[in-house]
N, C-alpha and C positions, 0 to 999 in steps of 0.2 A: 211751345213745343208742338211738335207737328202729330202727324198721326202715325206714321211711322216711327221717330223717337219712343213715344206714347207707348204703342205695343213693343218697340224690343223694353223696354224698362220695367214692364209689365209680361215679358216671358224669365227676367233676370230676377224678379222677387218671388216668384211663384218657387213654393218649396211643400215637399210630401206630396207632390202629386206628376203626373207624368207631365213633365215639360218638351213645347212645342215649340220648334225654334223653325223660322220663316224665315228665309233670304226674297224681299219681294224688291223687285228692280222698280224705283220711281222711273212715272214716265218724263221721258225725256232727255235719262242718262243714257248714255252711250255703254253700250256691253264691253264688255272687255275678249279682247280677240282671242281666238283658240291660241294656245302657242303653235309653232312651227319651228321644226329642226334648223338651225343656222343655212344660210348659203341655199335652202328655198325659197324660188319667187311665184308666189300665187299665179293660176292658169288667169284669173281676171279681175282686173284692176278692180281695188278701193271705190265705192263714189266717195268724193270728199263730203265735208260734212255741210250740209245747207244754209245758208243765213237765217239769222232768226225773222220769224213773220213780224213784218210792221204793223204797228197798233195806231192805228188813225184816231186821235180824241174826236170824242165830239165838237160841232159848231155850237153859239149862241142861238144861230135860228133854229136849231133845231132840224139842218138841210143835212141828209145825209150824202157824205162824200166818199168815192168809188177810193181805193184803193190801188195805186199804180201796182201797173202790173209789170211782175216780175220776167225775167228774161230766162226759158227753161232750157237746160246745158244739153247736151245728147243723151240719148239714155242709154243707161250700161246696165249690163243683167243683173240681177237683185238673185241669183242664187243661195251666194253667200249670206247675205244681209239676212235673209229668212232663219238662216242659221242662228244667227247670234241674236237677232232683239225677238224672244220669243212674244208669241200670240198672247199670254196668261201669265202672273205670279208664277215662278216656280217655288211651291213647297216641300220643305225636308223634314223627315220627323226621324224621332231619339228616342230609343227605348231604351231603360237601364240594362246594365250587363248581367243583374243579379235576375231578372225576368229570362233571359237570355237561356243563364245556366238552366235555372227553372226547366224549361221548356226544353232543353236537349237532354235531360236527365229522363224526362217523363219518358219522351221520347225511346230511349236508351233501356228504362225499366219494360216498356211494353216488347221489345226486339226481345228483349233477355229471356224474357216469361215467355213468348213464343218459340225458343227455339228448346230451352229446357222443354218445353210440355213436348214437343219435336221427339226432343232423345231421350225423354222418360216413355213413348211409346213403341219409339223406332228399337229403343236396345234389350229390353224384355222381350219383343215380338218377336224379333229378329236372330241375337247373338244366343240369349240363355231363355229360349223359351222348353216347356217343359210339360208332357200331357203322360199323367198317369192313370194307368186301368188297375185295378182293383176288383179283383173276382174272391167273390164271397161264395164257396162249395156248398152243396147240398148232403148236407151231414145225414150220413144211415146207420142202420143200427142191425146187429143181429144176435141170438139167440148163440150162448156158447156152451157147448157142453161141456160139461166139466172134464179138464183132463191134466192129468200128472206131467210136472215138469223136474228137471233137477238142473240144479249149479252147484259148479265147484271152484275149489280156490286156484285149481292147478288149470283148468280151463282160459284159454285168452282169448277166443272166440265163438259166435253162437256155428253151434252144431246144433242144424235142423233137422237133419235125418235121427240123430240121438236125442233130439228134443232135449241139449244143455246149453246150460247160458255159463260163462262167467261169473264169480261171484266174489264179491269184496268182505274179508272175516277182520270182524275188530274186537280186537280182545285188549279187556283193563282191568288191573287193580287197586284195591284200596280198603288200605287199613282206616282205624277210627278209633277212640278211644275215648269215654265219657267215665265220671264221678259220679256215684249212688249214694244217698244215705243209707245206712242199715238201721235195719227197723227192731230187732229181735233184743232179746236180753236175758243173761244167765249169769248163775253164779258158777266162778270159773278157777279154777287153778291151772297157771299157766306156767312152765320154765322159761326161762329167756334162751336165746337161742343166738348162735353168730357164726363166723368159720374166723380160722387161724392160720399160721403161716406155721410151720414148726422148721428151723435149720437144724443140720447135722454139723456142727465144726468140729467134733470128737473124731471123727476119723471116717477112711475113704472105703471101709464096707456098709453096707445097709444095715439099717437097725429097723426091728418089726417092732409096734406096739399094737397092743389088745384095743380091743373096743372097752370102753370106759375108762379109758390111762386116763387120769387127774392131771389136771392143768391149773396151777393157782398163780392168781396175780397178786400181786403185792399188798393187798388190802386181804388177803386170805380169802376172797371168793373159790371155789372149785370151780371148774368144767371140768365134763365129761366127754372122752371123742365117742362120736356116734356111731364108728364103725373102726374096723381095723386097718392100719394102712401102715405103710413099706418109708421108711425114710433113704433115699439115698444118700452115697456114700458121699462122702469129699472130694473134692479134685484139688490137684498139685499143679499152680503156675507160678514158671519162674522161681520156685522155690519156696510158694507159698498158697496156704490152705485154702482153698475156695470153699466157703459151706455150699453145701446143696438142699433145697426146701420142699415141702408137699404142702399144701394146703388141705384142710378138711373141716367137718361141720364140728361144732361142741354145742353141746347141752348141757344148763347149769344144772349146779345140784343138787338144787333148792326150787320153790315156786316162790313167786312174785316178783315184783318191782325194783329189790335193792339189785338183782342182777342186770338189769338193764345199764349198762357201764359202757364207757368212751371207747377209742381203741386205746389198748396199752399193750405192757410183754406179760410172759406169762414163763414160769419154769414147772420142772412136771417133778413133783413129788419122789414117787419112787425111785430117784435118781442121788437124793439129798445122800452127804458121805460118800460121794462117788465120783470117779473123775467123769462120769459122764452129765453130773448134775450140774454142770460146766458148760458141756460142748454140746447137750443139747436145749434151745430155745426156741424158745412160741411167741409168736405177735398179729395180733389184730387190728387190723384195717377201718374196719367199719364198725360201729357200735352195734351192744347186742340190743337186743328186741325182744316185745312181746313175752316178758315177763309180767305176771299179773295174777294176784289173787285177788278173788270180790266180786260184784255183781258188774258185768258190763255190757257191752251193747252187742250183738253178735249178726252176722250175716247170714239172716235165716236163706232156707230152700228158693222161699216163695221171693225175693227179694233177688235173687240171683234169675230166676227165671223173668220177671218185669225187665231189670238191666239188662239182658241180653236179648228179650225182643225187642223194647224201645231201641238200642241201637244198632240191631239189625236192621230192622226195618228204615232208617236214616241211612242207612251202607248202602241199601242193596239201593231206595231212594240218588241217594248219589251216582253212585255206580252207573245206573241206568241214564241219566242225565250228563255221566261224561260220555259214555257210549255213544249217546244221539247226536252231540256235539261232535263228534269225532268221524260223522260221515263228511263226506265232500259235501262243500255247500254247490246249492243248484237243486233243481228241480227234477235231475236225472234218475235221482236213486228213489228205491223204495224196502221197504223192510218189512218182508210178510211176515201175516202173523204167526206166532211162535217159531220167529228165528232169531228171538234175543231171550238168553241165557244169564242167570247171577245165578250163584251158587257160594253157599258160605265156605269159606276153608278152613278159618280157625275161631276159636273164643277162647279168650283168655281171661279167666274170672277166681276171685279165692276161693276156698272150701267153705261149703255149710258150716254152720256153728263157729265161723273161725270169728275172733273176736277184734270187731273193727267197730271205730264211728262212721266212718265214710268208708268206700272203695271203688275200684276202679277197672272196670270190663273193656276189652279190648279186643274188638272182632274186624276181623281179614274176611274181603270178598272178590271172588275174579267173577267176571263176565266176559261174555262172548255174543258175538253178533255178527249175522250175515245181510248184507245188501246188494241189493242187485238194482241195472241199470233200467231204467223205463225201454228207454230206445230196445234195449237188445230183447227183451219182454215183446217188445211191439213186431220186430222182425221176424219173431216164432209166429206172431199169434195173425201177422199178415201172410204169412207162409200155409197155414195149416185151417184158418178160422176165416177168409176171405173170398168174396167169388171173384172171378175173372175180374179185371182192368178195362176197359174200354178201349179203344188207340186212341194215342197221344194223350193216355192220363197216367198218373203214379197215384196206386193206394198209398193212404197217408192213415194214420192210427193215432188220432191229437191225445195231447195229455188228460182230457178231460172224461174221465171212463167215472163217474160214479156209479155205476149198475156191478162194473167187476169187481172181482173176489180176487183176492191173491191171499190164499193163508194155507191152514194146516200142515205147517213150515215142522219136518223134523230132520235133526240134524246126526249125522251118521256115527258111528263110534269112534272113526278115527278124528273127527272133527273137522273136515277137509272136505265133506259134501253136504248140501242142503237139497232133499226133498219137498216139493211145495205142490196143494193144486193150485188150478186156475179154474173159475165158474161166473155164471151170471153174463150180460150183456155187454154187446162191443159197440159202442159207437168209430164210425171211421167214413171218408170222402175220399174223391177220385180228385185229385189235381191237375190241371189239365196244363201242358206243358206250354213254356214261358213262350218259345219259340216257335210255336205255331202261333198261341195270339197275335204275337209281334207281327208275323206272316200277315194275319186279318186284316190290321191295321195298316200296314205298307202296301197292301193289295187297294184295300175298301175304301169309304170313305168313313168316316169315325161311325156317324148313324147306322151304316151298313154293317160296322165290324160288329159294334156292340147286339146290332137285332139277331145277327148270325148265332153271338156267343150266348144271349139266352133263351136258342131255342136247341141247345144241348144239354141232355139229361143230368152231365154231371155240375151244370151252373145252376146257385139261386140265383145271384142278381147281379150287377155289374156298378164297379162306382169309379167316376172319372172326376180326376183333378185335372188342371189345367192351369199354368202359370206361363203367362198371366190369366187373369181369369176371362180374359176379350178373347182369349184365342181359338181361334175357328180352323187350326190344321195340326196335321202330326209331323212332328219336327224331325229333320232327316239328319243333323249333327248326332253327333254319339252322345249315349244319354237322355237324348231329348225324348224318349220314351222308355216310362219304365212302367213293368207287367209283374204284380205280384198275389199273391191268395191270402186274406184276412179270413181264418176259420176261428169260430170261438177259442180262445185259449182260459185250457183249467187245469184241473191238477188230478193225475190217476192215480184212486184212492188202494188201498192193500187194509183188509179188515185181520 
């Protein structure tokens, strides 16, 4: 095996590493011609191919003999010929196609990353950039003297020259009702007590009965009516009696307990042998009550006076808590002091000495309530409690007043107007308007606008954003500059 065999056999078993495949022409073969299109005939003849050189052996004596000499044909130009038996080996080399991908991928990932980093700076700079001013006012304060204002409910806007505001009235009620033990104890005699129905089916004029006409039920209990009262007549429908009834109180006739009985009927004594012991009857509804002789539990004074402030005081508690609830939510209103009103209206409680183990108080309470709005508050007090504006500012009057007084709130007889003062200190800032800044900035250059704006008395300080945050100009799309006033924001107090 030659040496050329030797190495291709040896580029053929090589594996896992990059293989080098050589086409090297041995000398002395003849190249193989370019091709050429059919029906082409070369500008210059082939030379044909030479005979091979004679090898002369050596002699015995060791004489060296001359080599007859060859007979040289004409010479033909060698242009082509250079062409095809190259000077050197020509070497080919192979690289896998998976190295290939490799390398156009890196390629590919580096392009990508340069063009995004491109349109992550080009499209914030450019399309949606964004530079905001922020002007923080120079908050002052002044001295207010106290002075009388008034709102009304029929008011619906601030009258400055009348110094009234508008005012919001909320009125609620709400009853309550709680269980007391009774603490007292007496010996007692008590009648039982109930009301009855009494019908007239004897006939269609009225019948009067006395106070204490006897009413016995079947068990032979009396009652007694407690007052005197009118029975009406009968009516005739269709040919037939309608009774007609009264209802009234009775009291037994007796004290204690065995009167205390269900509903039943009842007929009235003085009537017995008579066609009226008939046509007139009695029946009760609801059982009697509160029959009782002997020692029992009783509901003293002092017992009724605990019950009825413990549940006042939860009413009027309540009450006040749906009231406050019941303003607008927001930050706008305020509710000077003494212009919310509870008032009790009713209590409903048994009598002293009345004889109970437990009982049950029952108290009604309304309220009433005015509020009023900050803003329209602030509109008086910028009118009347402010010095002049500067050009191109707007006094502003922030929520944030803890030094002011808003109270001694009283409210008028018909209900429909609140008197209130106003005292103590006013914090308030000049604003200085959007559209002049904006002017600044479209004029100036940013460092220009801002040195401008804080050497005017109504600026503290000046604070700029900027998106993105590289950006060095004021963007002239809509938008692209916004101008607004960050003043402390708090809440104006009413004592």
């Amino acid at each position: 095996m030659d040496y050329f065999e030797r190495l291709q056999d040896h580029s053929g078993t090589t594996r896992g590493r990059r293989r080098i495949v050589r086409d090297i022409i041995k000398p002395g073969d003849s190249p193989r011609p370019p091709s050429r299109p059919l029906g082409e005939k070369p500008d210059v003849p082939l030379v044909p191919p030479l005979p091979p050189d004679e090898i002369i052996p050596p002699t015995a004596d060791g004489i060296h003999r001359e080599a007859p000499l060859r007979r040289r044909g004409p010479e033909t130009p060698t242009a082509e010929l250079d062409e095809f038996i190259p000077a050197e080996p020509t070497i080919r080399t192979w690289e896998p196609r998976v190295r290939r991908r490799e390398r156009l991928i890196r390629r590919a990932a580096i392009g990508g990353t340069m063009l995004l980093a491109g349109v992550g700076f080009a499209v914030p700079t450019f399309v949606f950039p964004t530079f905001a001013v922020s002007i923080i006012p120079k908050v002052q304060s002044a001295e207010l003297v106290p002075r009388e204002f008034s709102a009304a409910i029929e008011t619906t806007a601030v009258d400055i020259e009348a110094k009234r505001l508008p005012a919001l009235r909320i009125t609620q009620e709400r009853t309550g009702s709680q269980e007391y033990e009774a603490s007292g104890k007496k010996f007692i005699k008590e009648r039982a007590q109930g009301s009855v129905a009494i019908l007239n089916a004897y006939s269609s004029s009225p019948q009067v009965l006395v106070a204490n006409t006897r009413l016995q039920d079947s068990g032979g209990r009396i009652f007694r009516l407690a007052k005197a009262v009118t029975i009406p007549g009968a009516t005739v429908a269709d040919g037939k009696t309608v009774p007609s009834s009264v209802d009234v109180e009775v009291v037994a006739d007796e004290v204690g307990e065995r009167y205390n009985i269900g509903p039943t009927d009842f007929r009235i004594p003085g009537f017995r042998g008579t066609p009226k012991y008939d046509g007139f009857t009695a029946k009760s509804n609801a059982p009697m009550r509160d029959g009782y002789e002997g020692e029992a539990r009783i509901v003293t004074a002092d017992d009724l006076k605990r019950a009825s402030e413990d549940l006042t005081a939860r009413i009027v508690a309540e009450l006040e808590t749906e009231l406050d609830e019941k303003i607008p939510t927001g930050d706008d209103f305020i509710v000077p002091g003494g212009a919310r009103q509870v008032a009790v209206t009713a209590i409903d409680a048994p009598r002293a000495d009345e004889p109970r183990d437990r009982f049950t108080v029952r108290v009604t309470a309304t309220g009433t309530l005015f509020a009023l709005r900050r803003s329209h508050l602030a509109d008086i007090l910028r009118a009347v409690a402010l010095p002049e504006a500067p050009s191109e500012t707007t006094p502003i009057i922030p929520p944030a007043q803890p030094s002011l007084t808003v109270g001694s709130a009283r409210v008028s007889a018909t209900g429909k107007e609140l008197r209130f003062s106003v005292s103590g200190g006013i914090a308030y800032y000049f604003q200085t308007d959007s559209a002049t800044v904006e002017r600044m900035f479209r004029d100036e250059s940013p460092k220009n606008a801002i040195q401008d704006l804080l050497t005017r008395p109504e600026v503290e300080s000046v604070r700029i954003k900027r998106f993105p945050r590289w950006l060095w100009f004021v963007p002239s799309r809509p938008g692209g500059l916004v101008v607004d006033s960050e003043p402390a924001a708090e809440t104006m107090t009413g004592a």
